[in-house]
N, C-alpha and C positions, 0 to 999 in steps of 0.2 A: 705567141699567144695574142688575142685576139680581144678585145674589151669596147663592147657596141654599150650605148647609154639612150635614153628617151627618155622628154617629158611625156604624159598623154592626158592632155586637158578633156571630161564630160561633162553634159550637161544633163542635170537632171530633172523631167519635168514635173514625174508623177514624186517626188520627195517634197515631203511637207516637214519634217523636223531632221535634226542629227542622227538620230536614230534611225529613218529608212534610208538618208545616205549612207551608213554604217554596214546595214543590212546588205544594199548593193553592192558597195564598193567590199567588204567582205567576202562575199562571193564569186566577186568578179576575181579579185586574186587569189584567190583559194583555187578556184577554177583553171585557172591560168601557169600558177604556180606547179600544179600537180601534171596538168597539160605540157607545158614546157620543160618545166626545169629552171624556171628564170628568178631573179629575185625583183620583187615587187614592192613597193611602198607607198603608201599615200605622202606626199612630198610638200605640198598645200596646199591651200583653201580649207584648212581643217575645220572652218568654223563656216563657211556660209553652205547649207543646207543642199542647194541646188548646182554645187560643183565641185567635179572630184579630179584633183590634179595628183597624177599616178605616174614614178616614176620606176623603170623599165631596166634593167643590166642585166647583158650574158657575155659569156664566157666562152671562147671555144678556141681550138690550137690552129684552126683556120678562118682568113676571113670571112670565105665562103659562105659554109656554114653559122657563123655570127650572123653575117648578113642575111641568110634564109632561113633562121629562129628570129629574127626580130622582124622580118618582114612578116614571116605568120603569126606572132606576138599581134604584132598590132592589128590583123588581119580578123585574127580571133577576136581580137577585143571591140574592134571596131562595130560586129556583128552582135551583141548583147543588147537585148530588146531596153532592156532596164536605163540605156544608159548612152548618150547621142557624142559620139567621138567628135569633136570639135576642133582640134589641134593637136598637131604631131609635129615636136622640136626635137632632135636629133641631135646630142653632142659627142 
């Protein structure tokens, strides 16, 4: 068994309060979650408006595949108009 991890730091420019980061960052793992199969979390920055620090886990019985859902994971997520991928930490 096989257990990939990511930080994934956004930047967000059109969010003016908590609430349209909430809106995006919502979406985006909703999105994502239903897409992949992966489990998603907001990890921190919970409180400043304009960044969304989103952490990333899957699971699979081969590396392989770990390796090529998390490469389209962030692939996916990198391509979201709403939201400027900024850094990708990998533990």
């Amino acid at each position: 068994m096989t257990t990939l991890s990511a930080i994934l730091t956004f930047q967000l420019y059109d969010s003016h309060s908590l609430k349209d980061k909430r809106m995006v960052a919502r979406g985006l793992i909703e999105k994502t979650r239903n897409k992949y199969n992966a489990s998603i979390a907001e990890v921190d920055t919970q409180d400043v408006h304009r960044t969304l620090t989103l952490g990333v886990a899957v699971v699979s019985g081969e590396f392989s595949h770990a390796r090529n859902m998390m490469d389209n994971i962030v692939r996916y997520m990198g391509n979201n108009p709403d939201a400027e991928l900024v850094s990708v930490v990998e533990e």
